[in-house]
C-alpha positions as CSV (number, residue, x, y, z in Angstrom):
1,X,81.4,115.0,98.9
2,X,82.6,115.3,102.7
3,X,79.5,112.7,103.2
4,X,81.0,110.2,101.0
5,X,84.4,111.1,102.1
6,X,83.1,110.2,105.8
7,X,81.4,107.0,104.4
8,X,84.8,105.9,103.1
9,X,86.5,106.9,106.6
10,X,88.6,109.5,104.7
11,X,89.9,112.9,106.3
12,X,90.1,115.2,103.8
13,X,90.8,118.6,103.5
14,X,88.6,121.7,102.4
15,X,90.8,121.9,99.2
16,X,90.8,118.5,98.8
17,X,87.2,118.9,99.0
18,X,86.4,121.1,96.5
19,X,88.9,119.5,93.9
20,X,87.2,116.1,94.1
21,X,84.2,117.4,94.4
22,X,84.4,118.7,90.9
23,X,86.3,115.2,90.0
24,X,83.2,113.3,91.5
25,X,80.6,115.7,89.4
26,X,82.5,114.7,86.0
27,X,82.0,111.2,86.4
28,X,78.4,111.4,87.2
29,X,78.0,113.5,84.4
30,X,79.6,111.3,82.4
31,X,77.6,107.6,83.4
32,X,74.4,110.1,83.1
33,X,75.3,110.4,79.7
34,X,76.7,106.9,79.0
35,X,72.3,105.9,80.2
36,X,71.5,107.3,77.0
37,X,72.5,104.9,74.8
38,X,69.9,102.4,74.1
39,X,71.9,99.0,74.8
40,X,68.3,96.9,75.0
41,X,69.9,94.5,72.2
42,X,73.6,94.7,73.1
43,X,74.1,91.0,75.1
44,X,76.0,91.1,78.1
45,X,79.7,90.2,78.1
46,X,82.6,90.0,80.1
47,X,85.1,89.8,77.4
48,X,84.8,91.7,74.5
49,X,86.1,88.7,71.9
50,X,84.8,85.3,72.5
51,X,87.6,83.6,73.5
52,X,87.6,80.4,75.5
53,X,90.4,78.7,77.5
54,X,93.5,80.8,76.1
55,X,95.6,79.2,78.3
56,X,97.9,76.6,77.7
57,X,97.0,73.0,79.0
58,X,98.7,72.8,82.9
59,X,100.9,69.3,81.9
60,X,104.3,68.8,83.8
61,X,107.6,68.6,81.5
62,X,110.9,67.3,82.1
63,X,109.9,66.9,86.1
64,X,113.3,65.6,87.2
65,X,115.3,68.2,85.0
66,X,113.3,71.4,86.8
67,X,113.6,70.6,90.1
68,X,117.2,69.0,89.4
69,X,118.1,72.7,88.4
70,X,115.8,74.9,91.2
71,X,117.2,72.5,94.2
72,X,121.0,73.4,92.6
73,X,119.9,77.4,93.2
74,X,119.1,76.4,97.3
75,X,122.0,76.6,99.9
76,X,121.1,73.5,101.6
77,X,119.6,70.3,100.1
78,X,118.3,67.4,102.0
79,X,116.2,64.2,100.6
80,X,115.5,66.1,97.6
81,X,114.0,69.1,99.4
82,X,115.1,72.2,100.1
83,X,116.4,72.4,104.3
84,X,115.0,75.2,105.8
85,X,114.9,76.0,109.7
86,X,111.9,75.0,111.3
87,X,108.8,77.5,111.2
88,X,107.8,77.2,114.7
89,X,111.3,76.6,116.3
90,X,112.1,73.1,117.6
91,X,111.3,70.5,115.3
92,X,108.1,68.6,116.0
């Protein structure tokens, strides 16, 4: 464990140490025993349902109403836009 502790530039303690030492044994243990279930006609997946494009489509509604309503919650309006001091000081 302290070599994979160094890998990961990680100071740890000795009790630190020893309690994830234990932590880190568990989890082997556990993908060791996870190998011996023969998956050879499982498919791969990266979803477990097969869902496509739950999403909504991306479409603009009521443009003028939106920004009508988010430029009314800004202190300072100009041109439609929101003012807002320049980034870099002096404007260009």
């Amino acid at each position: 464990m302290a070599k994979v502790a160094q890998l990961a530039m990680l100071e740890l303690s000795d009790e630190e140490l020893d309690r994830f030492t234990g932590q880190l044994d568990a989890v082997l243990d556990l993908g060791g025993r996870l190998d011996a279930f023969d998956v050879a006609d499982v498919p791969p997946t990266a979803h477990p349902y097969g869902l496509t494009n739950v999403f909504r489509a991306d479409t603009v509604e009521n443009d003028d109403d939106v920004r009508a309503e988010a430029l009314a919650a800004g202190p300072e309006i100009e041109d439609g836009r929101f003012k807002v001091p320049p980034a870099l000081g002096e404007a260009l």
